[in-house]
C-alpha positions as CSV (number, residue, x, y, z in Angstrom):
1,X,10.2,5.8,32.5
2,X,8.8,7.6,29.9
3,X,5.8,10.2,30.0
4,X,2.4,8.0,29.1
5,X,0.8,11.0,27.2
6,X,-2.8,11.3,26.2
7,X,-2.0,11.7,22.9
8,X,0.1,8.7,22.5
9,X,-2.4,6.5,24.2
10,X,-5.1,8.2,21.4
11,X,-2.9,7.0,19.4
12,X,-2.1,3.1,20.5
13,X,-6.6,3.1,20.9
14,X,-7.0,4.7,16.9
15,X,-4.6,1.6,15.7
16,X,-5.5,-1.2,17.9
17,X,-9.1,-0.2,18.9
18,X,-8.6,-1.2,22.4
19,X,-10.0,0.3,25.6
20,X,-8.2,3.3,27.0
21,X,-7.4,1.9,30.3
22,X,-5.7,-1.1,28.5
23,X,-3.6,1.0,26.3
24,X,-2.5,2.8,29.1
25,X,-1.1,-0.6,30.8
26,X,0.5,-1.3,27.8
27,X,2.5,1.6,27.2
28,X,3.8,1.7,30.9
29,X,4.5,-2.3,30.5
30,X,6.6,-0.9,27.7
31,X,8.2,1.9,28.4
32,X,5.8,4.3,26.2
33,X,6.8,2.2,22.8
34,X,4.0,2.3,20.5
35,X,5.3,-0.9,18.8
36,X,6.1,-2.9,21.4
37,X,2.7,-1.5,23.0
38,X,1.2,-3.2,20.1
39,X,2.2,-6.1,20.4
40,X,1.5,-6.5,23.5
41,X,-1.8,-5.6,23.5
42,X,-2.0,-8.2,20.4
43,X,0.1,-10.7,22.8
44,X,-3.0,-10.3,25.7
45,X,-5.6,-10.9,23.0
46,X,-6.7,-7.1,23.4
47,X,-5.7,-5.7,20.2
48,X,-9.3,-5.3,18.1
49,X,-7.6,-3.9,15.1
50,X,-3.8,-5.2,14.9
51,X,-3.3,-4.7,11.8
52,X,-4.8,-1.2,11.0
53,X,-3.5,1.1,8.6
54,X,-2.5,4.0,10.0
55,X,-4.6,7.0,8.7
56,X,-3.4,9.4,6.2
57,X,-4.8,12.5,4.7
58,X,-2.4,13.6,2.3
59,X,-4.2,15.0,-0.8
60,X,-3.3,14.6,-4.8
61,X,-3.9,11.3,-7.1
62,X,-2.1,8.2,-7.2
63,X,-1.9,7.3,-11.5
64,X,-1.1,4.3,-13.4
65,X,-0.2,3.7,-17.0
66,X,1.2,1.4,-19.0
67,X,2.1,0.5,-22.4
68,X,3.5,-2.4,-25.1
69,X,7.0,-3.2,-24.5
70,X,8.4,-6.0,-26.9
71,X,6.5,-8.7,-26.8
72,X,5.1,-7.6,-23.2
73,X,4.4,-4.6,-21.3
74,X,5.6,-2.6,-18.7
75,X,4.0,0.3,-16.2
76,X,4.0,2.5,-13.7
77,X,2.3,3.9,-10.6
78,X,3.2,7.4,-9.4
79,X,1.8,9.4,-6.5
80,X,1.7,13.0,-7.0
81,X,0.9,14.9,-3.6
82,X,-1.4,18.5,-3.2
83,X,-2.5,20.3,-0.2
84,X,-6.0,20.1,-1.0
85,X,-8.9,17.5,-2.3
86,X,-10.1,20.6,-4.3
87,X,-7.0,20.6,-6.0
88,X,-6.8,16.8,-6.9
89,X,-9.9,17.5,-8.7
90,X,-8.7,20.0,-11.2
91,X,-8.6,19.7,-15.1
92,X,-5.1,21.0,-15.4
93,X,-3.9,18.9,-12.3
94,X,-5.3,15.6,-13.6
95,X,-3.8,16.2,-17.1
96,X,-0.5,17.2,-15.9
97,X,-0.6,14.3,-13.1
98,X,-1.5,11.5,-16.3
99,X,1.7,13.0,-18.5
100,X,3.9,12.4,-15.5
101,X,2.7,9.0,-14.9
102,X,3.0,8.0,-18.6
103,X,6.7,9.6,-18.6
104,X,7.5,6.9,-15.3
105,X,7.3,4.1,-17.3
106,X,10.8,4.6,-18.9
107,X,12.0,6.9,-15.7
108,X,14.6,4.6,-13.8
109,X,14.1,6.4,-10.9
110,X,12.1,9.5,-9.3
111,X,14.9,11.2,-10.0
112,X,14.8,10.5,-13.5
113,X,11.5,11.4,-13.6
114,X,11.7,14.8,-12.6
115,X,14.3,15.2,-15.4
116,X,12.3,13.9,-17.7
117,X,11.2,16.3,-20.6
118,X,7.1,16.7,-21.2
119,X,5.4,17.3,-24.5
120,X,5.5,20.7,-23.5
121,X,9.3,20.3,-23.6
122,X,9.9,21.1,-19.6
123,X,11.0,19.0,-17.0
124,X,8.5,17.3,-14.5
125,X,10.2,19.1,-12.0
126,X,9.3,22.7,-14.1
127,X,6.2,21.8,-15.2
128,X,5.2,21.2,-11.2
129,X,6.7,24.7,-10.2
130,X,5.1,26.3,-13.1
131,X,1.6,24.8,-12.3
132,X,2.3,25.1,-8.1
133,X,2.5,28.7,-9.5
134,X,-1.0,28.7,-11.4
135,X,-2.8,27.0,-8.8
136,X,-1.5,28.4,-6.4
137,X,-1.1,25.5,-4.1
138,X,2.1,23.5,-2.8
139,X,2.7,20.0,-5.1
140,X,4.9,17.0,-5.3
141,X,6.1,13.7,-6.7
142,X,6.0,12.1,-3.7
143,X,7.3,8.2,-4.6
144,X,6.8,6.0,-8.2
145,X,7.4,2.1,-8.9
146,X,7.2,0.1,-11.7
147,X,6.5,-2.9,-13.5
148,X,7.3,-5.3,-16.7
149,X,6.2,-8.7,-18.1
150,X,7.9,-10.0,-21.2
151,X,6.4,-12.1,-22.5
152,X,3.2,-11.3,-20.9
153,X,0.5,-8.3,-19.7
154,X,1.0,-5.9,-16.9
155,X,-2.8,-5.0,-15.3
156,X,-4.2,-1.6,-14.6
157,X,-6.6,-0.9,-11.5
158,X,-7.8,2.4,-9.4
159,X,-9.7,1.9,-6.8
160,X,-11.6,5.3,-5.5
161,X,-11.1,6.6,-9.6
162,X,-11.2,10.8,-9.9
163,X,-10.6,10.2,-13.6
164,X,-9.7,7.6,-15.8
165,X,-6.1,5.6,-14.7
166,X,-6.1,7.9,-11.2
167,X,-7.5,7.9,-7.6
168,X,-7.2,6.8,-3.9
169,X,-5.5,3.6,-5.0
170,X,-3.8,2.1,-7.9
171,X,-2.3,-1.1,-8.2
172,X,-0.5,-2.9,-11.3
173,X,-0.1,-6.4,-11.5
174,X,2.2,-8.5,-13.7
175,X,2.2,-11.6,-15.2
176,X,4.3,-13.5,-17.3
177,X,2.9,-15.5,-20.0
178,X,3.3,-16.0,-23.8
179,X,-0.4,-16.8,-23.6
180,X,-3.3,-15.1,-25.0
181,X,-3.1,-11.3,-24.3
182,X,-6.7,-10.9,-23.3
183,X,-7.2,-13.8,-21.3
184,X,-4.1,-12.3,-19.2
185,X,-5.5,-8.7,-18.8
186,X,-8.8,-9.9,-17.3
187,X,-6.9,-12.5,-15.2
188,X,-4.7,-9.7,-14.3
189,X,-7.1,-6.5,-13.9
190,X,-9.6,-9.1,-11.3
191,X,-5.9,-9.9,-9.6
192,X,-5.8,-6.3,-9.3
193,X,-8.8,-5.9,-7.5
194,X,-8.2,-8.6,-5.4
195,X,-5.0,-6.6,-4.6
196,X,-6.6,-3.6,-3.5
197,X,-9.0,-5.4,-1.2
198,X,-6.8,-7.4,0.6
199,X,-3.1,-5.5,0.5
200,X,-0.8,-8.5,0.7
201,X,2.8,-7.6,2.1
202,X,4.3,-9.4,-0.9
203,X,4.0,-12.1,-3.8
204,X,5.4,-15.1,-2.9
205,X,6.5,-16.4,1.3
206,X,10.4,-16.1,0.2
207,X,9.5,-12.5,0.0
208,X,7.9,-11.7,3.0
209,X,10.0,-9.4,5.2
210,X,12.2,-11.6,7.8
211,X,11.7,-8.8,10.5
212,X,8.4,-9.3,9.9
213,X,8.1,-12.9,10.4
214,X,10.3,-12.6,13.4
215,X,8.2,-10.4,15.3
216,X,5.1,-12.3,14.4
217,X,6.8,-15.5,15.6
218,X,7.4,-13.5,18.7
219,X,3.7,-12.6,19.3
220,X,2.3,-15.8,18.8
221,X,4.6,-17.8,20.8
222,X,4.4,-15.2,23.7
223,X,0.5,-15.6,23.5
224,X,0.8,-19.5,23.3
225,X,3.0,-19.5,26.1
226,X,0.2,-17.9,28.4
227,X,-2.3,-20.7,27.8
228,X,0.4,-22.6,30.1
229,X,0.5,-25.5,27.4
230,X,4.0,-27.5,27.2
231,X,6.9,-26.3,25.1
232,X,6.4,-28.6,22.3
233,X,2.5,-28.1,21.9
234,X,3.4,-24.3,22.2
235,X,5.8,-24.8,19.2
236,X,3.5,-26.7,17.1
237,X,1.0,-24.0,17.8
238,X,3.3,-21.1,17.0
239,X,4.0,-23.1,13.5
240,X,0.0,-23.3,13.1
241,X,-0.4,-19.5,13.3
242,X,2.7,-18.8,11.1
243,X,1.1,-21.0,8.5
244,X,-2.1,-18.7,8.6
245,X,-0.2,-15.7,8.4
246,X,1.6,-16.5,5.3
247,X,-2.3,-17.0,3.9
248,X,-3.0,-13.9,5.0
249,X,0.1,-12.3,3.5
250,X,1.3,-13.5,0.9
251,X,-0.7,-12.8,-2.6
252,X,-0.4,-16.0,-4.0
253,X,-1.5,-18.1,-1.0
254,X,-3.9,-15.9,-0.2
255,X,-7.9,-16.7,-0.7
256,X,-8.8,-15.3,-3.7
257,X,-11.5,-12.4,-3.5
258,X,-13.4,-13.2,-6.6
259,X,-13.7,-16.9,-6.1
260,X,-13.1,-17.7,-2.5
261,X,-12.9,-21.3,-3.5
262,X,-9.6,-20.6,-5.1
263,X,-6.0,-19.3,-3.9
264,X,-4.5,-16.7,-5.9
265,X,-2.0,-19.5,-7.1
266,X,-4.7,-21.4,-7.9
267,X,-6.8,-19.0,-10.0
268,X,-3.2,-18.1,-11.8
269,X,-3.4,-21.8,-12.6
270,X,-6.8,-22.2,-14.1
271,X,-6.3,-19.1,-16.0
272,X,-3.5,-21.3,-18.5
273,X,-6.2,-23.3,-20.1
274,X,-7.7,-20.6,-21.8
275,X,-4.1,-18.0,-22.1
276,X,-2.9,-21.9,-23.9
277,X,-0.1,-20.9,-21.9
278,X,2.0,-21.3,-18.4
279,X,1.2,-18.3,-16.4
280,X,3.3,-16.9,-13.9
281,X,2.1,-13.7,-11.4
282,X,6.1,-12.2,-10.8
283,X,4.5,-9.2,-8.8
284,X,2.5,-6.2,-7.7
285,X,2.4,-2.7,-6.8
286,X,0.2,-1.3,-4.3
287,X,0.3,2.3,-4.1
288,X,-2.4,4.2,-1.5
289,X,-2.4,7.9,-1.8
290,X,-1.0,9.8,1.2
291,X,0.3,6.1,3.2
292,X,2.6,6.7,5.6
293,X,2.3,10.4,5.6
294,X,1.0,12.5,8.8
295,X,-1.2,15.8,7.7
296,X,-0.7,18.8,9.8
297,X,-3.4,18.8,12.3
298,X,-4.9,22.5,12.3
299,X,-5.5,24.7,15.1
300,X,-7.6,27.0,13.8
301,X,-8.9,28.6,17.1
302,X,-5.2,29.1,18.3
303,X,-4.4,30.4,14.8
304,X,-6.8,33.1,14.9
305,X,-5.9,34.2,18.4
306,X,-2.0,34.4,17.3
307,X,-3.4,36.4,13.9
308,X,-5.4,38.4,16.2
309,X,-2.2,39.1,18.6
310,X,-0.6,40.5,15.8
């Protein structure tokens, strides 16, 4: 069996909020897998916080930009890691983090990016090392995505904003339309929003992750099946709760923030009165600085005794 470690049972609490003593159970149920130790706990109806992010504390700026593509547009999101907060709220930083999100708009990849050439006439990649070398601190481009509508608007949000188009969180959202341009951009900047608030796992259900929807099926009919109900009632009641996790999920079937009276789909719909127009939300990007990434954890006390040894 493996070790049940105090730090892995920290761990299974910070994610689930549960009590220690249940965490414990749950890892040794499971063999010390944090996943499985999850669900679980979720299966038991212990789990306060199931669905909890974990946290991250990498530094930098996550930037969007866009601009007029054809008869649409199209835009990007880029994450640009530093060691430091202080440094994410540098002049030269921020600059040099906007130009690199503008030049990821026409980048197919992060690769291409780093290629690409700025005003100045370097590459990303040189411009990073040359400004690593002024600051004086480590950086990166950690991850970019884009979007495009054509016909239509991609929408800008940051959430958390250091400076105009950058923060904490940016999202873009697009939507397809031949409809009035500004009637799409405030439909598309409040979708935004919405976005950031609620993190949906994708557009539409067909999109949804499968493993996902598996191991959700799994959960809920393994907590059905302890209420001791019969195998059909337990099915119907598994299909209930996969019904509300779509809504919970999925952007366009989700409640919309802004007018909880609506769906996403149904605000989208509403919105083609006034655009004179079909509208049609094809997808998002959600980036969150520093999300999935694990910070160091400093020891200064042991660090000063090792300096101190010599």
């Amino acid at each position: 069996m493996a070790e049940i470690t105090a730090a892995l049972v920290k761990e299974l609490r910070e994610k689930t909020g549960a009590g220690m003593m249940d965490c414990k159970k749950a890892l040794a149920e499971t063999n010390g897998d944090l996943e499985a130790a999850i669900d679980w706990l979720r299966t038991k109806g212990l789990s306060k916080a199931a669905k909890k992010a974990d946290r991250v504390t990498a530094e930098g700026l996550v930037a969007v930009a866009a601009r007029t593509r054809g008869a649409g547009m199209a835009a990007s999101a880029v994450e640009v890691n530093s060691e430091t907060d202080f440094v994410a709220r540098n002049a030269q930083f921020q600059a040099a983090v906007a130009e690199i999100a503008g030049l990821a708009v026409d980048a197919d990849d992060l690769a291409g990016l780093l290629a690409a050439k700025t005003a100045a006439g370097t590459s990303v990649s040189d411009t990073l090392t040359n400004l690593i070398a002024t600051i004086g601190e480590n950086m990166s481009v950690r991850r970019m995505a884009t979007l495009s509508a054509d016909p239509g608007v991609v929408s800008l949000y940051v959430h958390n904003a250091a400076a105009e188009n950058m923060g904490k969180i940016g999202v873009l959202v697009a939507l397809k339309s031949a409809g009035d341009k500004a009637v799409l951009e405030e439909l598309g900047r409040k979708i935004a929003m919405h976005v950031a608030a609620t993190a949906p796992a994708a557009t539409t259900e067909a999109e949804v992750d499968p493993a996902l929807v598996a191991r959700e099926r799994e959960v809920f009919a393994a907590s059905a099946r302890e209420s001791g109900k019969p195998d059909n009632i337990i099915e119907k009641m598994v299909e209930g709760r996969i019904r509300k996790f779509f809504e919970e999920v999925v952007l366009l079937k989700q409640s919309f923030v802004l007018d909880p009276d609506k769906t996403v789909a149904e605000a989208v719909k509403a919105a083609e009165k006034d655009a004179g127009a079909p509208v049609e939300l094809t997808g998002f990007v959600r980036m969150v600085l520093g999300e999935g990434v694990e910070k160091k954890q400093e020891d200064f006390a042991a660090e000063v005794a090792a300096a101190a040894k010599g």
